[in-house]
DRENLUM-810926 format. One record per residue (C-alpha): residue number from 1; residue in one letter; x, y, z. Coordinates in Angstrom, 2 decimals. Layout:
BEGIN
+-----+------+---------+---------+---------+
!  nr ! rest !      xx !      yy !      zz !
+-----+------+---------+---------+---------+
! NUM !    a !       X !       Y !       Z !
...
+-----+------+---------+---------+---------+
***
This chain:
BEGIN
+-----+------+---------+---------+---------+
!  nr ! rest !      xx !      yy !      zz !
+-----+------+---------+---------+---------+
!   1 !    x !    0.00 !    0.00 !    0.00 !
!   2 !    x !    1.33 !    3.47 !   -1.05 !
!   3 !    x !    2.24 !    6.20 !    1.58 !
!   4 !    x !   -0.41 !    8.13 !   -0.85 !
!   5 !    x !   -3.59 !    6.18 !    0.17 !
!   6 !    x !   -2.42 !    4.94 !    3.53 !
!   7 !    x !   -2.84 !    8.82 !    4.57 !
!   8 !    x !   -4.96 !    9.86 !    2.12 !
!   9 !    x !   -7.31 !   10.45 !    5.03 !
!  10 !    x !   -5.99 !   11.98 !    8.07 !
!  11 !    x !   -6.48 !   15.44 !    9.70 !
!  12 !    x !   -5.46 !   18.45 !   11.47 !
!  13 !    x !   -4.36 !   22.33 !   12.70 !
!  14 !    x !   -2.38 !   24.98 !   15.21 !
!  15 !    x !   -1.40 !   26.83 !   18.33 !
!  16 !    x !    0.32 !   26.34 !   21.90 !
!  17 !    x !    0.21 !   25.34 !   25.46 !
!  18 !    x !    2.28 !   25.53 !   28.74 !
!  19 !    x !    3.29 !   23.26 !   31.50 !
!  20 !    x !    2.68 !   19.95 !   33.52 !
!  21 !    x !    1.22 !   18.85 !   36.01 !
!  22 !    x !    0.78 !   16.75 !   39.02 !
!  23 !    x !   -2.17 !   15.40 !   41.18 !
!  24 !    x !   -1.99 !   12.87 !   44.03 !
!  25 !    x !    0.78 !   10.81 !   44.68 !
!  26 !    x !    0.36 !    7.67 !   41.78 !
!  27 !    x !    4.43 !    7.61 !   40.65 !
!  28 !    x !    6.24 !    9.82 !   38.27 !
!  29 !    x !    6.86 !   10.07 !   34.75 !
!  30 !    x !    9.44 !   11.89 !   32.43 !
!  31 !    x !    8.09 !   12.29 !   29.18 !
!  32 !    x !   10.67 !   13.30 !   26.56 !
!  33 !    x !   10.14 !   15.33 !   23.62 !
!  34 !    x !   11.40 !   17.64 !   20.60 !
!  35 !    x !   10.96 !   21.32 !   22.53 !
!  36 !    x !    9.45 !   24.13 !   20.90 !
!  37 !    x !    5.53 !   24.64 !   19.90 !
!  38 !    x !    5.36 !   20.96 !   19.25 !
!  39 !    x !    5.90 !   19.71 !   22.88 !
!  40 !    x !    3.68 !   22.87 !   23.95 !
!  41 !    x !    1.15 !   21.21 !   22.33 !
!  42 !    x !    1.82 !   17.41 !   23.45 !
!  43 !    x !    1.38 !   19.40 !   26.79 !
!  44 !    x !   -1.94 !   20.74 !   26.08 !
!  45 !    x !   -3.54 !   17.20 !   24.54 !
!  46 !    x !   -1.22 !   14.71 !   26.31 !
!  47 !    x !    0.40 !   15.49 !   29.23 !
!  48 !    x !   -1.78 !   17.76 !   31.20 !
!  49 !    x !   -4.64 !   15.24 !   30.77 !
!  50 !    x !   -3.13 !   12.32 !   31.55 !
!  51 !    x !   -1.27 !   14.16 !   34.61 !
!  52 !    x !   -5.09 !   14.80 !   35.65 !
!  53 !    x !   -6.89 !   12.18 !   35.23 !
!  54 !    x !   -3.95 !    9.59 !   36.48 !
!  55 !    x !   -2.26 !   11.58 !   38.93 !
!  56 !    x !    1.00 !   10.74 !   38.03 !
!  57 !    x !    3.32 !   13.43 !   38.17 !
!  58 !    x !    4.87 !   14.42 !   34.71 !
!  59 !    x !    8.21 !   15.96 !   34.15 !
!  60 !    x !    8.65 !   16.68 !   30.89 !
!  61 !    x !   12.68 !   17.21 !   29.27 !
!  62 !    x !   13.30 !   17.72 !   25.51 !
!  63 !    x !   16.24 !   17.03 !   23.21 !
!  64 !    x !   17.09 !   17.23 !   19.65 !
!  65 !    x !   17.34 !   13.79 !   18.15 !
!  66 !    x !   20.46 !   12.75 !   19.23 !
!  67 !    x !   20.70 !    9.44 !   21.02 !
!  68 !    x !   24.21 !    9.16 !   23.17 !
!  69 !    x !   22.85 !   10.32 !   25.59 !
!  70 !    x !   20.00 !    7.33 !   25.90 !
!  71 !    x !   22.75 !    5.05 !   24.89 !
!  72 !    x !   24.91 !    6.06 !   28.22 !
!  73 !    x !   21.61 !    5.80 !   30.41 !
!  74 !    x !   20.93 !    2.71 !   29.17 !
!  75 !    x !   24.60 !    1.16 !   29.52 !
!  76 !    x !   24.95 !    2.58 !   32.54 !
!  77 !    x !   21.67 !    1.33 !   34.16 !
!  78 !    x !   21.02 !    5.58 !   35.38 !
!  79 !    x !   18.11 !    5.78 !   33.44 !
!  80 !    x !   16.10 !    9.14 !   33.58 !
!  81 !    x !   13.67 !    9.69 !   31.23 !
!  82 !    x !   11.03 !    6.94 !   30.82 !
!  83 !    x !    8.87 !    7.90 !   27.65 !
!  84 !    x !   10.21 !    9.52 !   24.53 !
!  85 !    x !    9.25 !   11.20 !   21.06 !
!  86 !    x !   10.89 !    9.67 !   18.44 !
!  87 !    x !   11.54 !    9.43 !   14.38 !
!  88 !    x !   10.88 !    6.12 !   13.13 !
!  89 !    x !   14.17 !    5.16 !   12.00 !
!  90 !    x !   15.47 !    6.31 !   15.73 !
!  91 !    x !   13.02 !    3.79 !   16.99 !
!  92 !    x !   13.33 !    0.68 !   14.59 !
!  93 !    x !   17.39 !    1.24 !   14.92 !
!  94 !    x !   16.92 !    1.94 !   18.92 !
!  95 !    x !   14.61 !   -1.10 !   19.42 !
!  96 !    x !   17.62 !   -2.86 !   17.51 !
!  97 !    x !   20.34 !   -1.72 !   19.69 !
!  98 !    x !   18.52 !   -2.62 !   22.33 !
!  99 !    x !   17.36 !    1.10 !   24.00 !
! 100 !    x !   13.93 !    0.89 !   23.62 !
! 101 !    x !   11.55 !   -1.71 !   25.80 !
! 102 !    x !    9.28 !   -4.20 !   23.45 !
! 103 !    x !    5.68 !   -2.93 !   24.10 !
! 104 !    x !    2.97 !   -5.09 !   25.08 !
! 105 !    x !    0.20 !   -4.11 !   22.79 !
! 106 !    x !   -2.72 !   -5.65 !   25.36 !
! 107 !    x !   -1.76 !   -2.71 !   27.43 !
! 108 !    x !   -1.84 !    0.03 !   24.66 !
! 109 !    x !   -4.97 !   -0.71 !   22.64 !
! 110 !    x !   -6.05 !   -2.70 !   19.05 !
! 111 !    x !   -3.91 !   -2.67 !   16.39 !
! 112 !    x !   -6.28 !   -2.46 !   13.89 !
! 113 !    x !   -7.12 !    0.47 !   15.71 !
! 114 !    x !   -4.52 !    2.10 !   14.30 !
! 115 !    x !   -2.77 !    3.14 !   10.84 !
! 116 !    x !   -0.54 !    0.19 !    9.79 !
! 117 !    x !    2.78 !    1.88 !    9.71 !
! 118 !    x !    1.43 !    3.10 !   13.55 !
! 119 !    x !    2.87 !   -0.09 !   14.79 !
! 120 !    x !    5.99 !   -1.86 !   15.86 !
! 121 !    x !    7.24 !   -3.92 !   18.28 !
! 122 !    x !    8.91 !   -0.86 !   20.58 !
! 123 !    x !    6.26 !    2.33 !   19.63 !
! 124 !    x !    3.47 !    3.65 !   19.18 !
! 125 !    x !    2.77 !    6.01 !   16.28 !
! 126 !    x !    1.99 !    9.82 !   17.85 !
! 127 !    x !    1.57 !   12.15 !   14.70 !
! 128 !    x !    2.63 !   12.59 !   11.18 !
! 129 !    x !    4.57 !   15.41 !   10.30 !
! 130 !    x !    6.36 !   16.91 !    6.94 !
! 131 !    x !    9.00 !   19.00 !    6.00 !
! 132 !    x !    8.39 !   21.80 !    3.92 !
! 133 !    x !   10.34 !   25.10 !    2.49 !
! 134 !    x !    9.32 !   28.07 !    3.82 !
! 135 !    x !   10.00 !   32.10 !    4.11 !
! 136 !    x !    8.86 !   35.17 !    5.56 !
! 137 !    x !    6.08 !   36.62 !    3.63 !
! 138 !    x !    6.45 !   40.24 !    5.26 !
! 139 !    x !   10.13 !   40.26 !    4.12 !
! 140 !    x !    9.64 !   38.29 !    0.43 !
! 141 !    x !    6.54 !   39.40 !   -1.46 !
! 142 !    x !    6.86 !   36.72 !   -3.57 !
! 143 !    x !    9.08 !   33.78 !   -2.51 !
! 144 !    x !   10.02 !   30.46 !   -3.65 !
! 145 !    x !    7.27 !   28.25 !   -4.44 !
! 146 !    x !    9.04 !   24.86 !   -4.39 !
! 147 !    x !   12.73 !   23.37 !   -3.57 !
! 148 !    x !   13.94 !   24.25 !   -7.27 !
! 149 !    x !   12.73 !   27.57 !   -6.51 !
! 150 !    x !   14.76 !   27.52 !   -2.70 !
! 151 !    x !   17.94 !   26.62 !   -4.77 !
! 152 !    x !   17.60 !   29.96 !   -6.62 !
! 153 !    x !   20.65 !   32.58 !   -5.07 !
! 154 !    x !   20.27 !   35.05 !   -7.87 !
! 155 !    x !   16.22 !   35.46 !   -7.84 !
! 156 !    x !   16.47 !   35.63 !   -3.56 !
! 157 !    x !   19.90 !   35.83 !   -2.26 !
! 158 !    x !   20.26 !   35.21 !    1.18 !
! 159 !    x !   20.94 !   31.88 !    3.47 !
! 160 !    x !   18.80 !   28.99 !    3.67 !
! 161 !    x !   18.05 !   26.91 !    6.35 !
! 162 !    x !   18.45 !   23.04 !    6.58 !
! 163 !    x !   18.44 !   20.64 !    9.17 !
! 164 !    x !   21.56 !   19.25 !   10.15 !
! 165 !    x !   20.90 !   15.57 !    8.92 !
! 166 !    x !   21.34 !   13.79 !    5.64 !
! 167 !    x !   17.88 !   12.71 !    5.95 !
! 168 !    x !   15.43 !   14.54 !    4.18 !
! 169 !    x !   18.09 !   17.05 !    3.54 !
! 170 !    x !   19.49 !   14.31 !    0.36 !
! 171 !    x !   15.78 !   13.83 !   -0.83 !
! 172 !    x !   14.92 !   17.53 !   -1.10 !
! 173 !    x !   18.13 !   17.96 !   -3.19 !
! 174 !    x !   17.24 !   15.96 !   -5.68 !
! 175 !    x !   14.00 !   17.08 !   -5.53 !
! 176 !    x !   15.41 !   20.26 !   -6.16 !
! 177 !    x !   17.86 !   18.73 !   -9.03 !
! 178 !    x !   14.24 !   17.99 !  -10.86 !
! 179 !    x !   13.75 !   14.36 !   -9.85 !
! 180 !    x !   10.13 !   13.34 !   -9.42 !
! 181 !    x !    8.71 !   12.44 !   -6.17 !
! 182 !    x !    8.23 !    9.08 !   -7.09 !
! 183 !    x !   11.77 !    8.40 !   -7.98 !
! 184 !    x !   13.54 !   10.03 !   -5.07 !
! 185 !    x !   14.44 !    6.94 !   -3.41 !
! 186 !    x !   15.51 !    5.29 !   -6.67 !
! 187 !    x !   17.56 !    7.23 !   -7.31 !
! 188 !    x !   19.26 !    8.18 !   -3.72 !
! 189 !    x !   19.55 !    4.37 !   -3.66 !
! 190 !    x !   22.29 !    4.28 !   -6.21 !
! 191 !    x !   26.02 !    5.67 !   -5.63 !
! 192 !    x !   25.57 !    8.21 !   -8.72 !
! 193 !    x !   22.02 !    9.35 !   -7.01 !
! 194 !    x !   24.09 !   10.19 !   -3.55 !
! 195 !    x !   26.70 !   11.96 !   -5.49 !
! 196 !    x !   23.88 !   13.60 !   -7.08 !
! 197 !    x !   22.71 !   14.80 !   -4.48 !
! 198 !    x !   25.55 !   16.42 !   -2.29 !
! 199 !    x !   26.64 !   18.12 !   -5.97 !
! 200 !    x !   23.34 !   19.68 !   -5.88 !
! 201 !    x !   24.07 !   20.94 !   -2.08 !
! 202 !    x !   27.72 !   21.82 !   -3.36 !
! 203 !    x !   25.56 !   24.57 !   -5.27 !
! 204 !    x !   24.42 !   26.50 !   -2.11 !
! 205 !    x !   26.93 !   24.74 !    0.43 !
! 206 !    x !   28.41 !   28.41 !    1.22 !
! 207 !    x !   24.54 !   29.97 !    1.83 !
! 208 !    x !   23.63 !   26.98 !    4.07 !
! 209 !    x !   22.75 !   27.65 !    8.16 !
! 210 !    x !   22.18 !   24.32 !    9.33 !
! 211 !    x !   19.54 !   23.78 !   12.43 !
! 212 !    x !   19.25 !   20.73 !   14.67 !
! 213 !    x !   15.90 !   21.80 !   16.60 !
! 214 !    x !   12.73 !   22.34 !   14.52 !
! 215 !    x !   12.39 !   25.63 !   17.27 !
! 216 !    x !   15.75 !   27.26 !   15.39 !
! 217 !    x !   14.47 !   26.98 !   12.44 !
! 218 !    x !   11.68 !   29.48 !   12.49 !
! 219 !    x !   13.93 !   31.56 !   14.93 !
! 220 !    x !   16.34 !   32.28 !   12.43 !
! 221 !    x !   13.33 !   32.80 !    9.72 !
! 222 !    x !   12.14 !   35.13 !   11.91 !
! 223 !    x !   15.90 !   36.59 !   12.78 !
! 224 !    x !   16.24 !   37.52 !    8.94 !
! 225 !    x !   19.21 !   35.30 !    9.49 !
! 226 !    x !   17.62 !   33.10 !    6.45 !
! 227 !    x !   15.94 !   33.91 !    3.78 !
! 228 !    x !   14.42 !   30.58 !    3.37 !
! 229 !    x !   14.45 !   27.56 !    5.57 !
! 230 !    x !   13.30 !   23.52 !    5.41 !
! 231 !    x !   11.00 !   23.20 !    8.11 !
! 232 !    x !    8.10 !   21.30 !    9.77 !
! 233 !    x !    4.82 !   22.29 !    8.85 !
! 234 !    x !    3.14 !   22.10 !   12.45 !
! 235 !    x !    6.07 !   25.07 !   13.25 !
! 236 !    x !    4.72 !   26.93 !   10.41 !
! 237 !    x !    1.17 !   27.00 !   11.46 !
! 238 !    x !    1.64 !   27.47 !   15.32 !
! 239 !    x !    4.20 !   30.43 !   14.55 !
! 240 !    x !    1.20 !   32.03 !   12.03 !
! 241 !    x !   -1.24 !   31.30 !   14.72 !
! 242 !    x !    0.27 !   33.75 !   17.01 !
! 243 !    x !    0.95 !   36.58 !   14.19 !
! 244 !    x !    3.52 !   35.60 !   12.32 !
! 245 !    x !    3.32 !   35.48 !    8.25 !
! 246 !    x !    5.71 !   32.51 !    7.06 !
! 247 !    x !    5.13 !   30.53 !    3.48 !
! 248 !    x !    3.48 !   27.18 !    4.03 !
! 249 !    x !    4.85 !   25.67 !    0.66 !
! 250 !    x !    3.70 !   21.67 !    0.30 !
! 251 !    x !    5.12 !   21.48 !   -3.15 !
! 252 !    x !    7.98 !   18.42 !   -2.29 !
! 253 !    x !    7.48 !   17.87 !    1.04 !
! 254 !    x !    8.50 !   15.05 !    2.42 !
! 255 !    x !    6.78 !   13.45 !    5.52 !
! 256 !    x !    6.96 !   11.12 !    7.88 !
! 257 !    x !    6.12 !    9.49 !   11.38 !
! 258 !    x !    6.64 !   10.08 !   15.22 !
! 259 !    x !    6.53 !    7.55 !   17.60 !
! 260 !    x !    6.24 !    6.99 !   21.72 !
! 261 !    x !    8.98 !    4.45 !   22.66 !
! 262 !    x !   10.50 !    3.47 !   26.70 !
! 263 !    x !   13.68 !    3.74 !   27.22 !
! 264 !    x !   14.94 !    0.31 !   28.17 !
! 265 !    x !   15.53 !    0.14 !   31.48 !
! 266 !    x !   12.60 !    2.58 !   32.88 !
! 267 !    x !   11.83 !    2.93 !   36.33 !
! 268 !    x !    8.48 !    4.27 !   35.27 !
! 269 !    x !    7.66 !    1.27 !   33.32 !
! 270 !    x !    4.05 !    0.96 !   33.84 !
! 271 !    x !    2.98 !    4.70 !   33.77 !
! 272 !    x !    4.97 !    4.73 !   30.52 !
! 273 !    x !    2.50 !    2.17 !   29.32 !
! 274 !    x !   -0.39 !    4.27 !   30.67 !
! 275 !    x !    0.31 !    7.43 !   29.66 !
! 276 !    x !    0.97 !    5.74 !   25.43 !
! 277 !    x !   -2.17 !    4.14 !   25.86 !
! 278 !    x !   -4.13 !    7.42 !   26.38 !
! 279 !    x !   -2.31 !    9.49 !   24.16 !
! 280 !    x !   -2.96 !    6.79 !   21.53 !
! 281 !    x !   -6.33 !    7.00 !   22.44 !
! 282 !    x !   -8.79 !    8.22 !   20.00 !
! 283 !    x !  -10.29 !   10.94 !   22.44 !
! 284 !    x !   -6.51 !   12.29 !   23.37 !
! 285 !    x !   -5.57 !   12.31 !   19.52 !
! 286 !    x !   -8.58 !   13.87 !   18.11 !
! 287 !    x !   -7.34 !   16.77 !   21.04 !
! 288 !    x !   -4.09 !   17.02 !   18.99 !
! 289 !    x !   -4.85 !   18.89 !   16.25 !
! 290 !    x !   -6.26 !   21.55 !   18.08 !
! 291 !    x !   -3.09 !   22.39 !   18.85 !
! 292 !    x !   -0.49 !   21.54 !   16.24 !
! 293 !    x !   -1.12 !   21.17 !   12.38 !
! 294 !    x !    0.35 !   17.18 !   12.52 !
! 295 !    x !   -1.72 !   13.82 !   11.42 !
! 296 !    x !   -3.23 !   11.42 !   13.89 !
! 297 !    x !   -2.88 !    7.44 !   13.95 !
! 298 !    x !   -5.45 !    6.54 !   15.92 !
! 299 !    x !   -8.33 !    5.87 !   13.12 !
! 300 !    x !  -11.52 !    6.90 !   14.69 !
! 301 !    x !   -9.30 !   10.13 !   15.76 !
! 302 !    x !   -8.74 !   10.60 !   11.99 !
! 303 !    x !  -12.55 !   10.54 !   10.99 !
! 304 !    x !  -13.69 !   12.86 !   14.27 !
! 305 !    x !  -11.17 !   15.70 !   13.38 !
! 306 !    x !  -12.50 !   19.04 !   12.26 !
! 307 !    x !  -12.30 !   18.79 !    8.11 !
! 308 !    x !  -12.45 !   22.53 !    7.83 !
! 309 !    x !   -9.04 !   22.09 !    8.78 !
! 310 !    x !   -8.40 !   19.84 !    6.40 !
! 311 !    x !   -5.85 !   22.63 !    4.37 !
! 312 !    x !   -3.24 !   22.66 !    6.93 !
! 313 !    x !   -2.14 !   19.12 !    7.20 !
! 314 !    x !    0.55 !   17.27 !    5.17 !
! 315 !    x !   -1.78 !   14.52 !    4.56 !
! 316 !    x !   -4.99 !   15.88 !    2.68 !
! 317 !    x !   -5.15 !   15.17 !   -1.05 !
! 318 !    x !   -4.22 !   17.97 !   -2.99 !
! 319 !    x !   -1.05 !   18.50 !   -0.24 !
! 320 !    x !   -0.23 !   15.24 !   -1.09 !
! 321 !    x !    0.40 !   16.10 !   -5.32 !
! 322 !    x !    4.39 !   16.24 !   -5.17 !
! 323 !    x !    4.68 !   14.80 !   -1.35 !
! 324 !    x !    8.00 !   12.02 !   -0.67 !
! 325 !    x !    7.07 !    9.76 !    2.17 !
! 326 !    x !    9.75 !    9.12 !    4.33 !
! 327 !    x !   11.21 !    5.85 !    3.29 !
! 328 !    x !   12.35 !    4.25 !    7.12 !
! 329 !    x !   13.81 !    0.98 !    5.29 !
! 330 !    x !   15.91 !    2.99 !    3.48 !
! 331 !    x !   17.48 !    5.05 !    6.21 !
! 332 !    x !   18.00 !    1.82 !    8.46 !
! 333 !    x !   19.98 !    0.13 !    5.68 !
! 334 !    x !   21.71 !    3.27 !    4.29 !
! 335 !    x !   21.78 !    6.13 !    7.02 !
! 336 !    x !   25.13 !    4.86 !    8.77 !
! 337 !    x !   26.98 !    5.52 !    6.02 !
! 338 !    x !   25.07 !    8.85 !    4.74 !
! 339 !    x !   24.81 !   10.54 !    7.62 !
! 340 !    x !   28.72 !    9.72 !    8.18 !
! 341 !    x !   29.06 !   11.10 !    4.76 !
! 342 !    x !   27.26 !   13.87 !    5.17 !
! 343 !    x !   29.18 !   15.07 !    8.75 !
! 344 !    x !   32.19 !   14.38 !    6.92 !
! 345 !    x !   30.74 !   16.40 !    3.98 !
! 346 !    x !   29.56 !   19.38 !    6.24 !
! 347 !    x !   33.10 !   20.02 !    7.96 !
! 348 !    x !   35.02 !   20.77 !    4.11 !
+-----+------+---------+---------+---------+
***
């Protein structure tokens, strides 16, 4: 089944939240995320309810992808943070190594419940997100419209933002290089493909501010210190939602999923299974998009969302015209050796 139809229905918008909380004394819970206006609004439809109506206390922490630090927790036996927001080829590599705990599903909820890809032996899908170029519309009156456009020094001078990762950063160059959607990972599978893409980068290697939180990003859109910047979508609308004017541009985004995982090794074992079974629950995930323009799993979640806000999500039809799903197989067989090419790449 393509990426296409899989999501062909799901829903969502944007906005914010604040802190956690804590009621009566049932056990603790750190719940890890990716910072910014994304965990503000896990706060708002995850952890604040659950804190509520469990009364376990939740502390939340936040990092930006990176995994030595789980690693040393988890050789060490010091293990901190019980539940975590992750990519999906952090998890199926992580549930690999060995840092993530198998879930029991009886205590989560139905599979068939669920999206397929919403599934695997150590998570729990949480959202679907994309990356997507963007600018700021009260600085550019007309800005690029797609990543061919974003390439473009002479028409808009000016940095551009990436994320510091050869993962979507390869696909988007050779989406930019004029490869169709459909053929990305065809062609990034091949050695001429790779050195495709990092000669397109070559192009604007000089102009490039690389980001590793999806918070910077938008920061330094807003800073003027880019003139154009990869970014998440949900960032997008939550930073228009409180007056801001940036360029929601779907034309070649590429999208993928987040995931709830335990760290192996939790102290907080069992809350960690009881707060991923309510924020996989339809009730908590219909919540979501309230707050944050990112897809739900959780089926009945999908069909109860508000379709007025249909326009905002990654996953509606026509958003979906020149989309790349995020291919996980790929990146657990080949992201090793890009990502070490890519670091290596970076530092020239």
């Amino acid at each position: 089944m393509s990426y296409r139809s899989l999501f062909h229905g799901l829903l969502l918008f944007a906005s914010l939240g604040i802190t956690s909380t804590s009621v009566a004394d049932s056990g603790k819970l750190t719940v890890v995320g990716a910072g910014g206006v994304l965990q503000d609004a896990e706060r708002k439809a995850f952890f604040e309810p659950f804190a509520k109506s469990s009364g376990v206390a939740v502390t939340e922490d936040s990092y930006s992808g990176q995994m030595a630090k789980v690693r040393a927790m988890v050789s060490s036996g010091s293990v901190s943070w019980d539940v975590m927001q992750v990519e999906q080829n952090t998890l199926l590599s992580g549930c690999a190594e060995g840092l993530f705990e198998e879930l029991d599903w009886a205590k989560i909820g139905k599979k068939e419940d669920f999206i397929p890809e919403a599934y695997s032996d150590c998570g729990v899908g949480a959202f679907v997100w994309s990356m997507v170029p963007s600018y700021d519309k009260t600085k550019l009156s007309d800005g690029p419209k797609n990543w061919a456009d974003f390439w473009d020094l002479k028409k808009w001078p000016g940095k551009r933002g990436f994320r510091q990762t050869a993962k979507m950063t390869l696909e988007i160059a050779l989406l930019a290089d004029g490869v169709p959607a459909a053929e990305v990972y065809n062609v990034l599978s091949t050695k001429a493909g790779q050195d495709r893409a990092f000669a397109k980068l070559d192009q604007i290697k000089p102009n490039i501010i690389w980001w590793t939180s999806g918070a910077e990003s938008l920061e330094r859109l807003a800073a003027g210190d880019v003139v154009a910047t990869a970014t998440f979508n949900g960032r997008v609308s939550a930073a228009n939602a409180t007056g801001k004017n940036f360029a929601l541009i779907w034309d070649g985004q590429v999208y993928g999923i987040d995931y709830w995982g335990i760290v192996k090794g939790s102290a907080n074992r069992e809350n960690a299974e009881k707060f991923i079974a309510f924020a996989a629950s339809d009730a908590a995930q219909s919540a979501f998009p309230q707050y944050i323009a990112y897809g739900v799993t959780n089926k009945k979640a999908i069909q109860s969302v508000d379709p007025k806000l249909a326009r905002h999500l990654p996953t509606t039809e026509a958003n979906l015209k020149a989309a790349v799903g995020l291919n996980t197989e790929f990146w657990a067989d080949n992201g090793e050796a890009l990502e070490a090419r890519f670091a290596t790449w970076r530092a020239q």
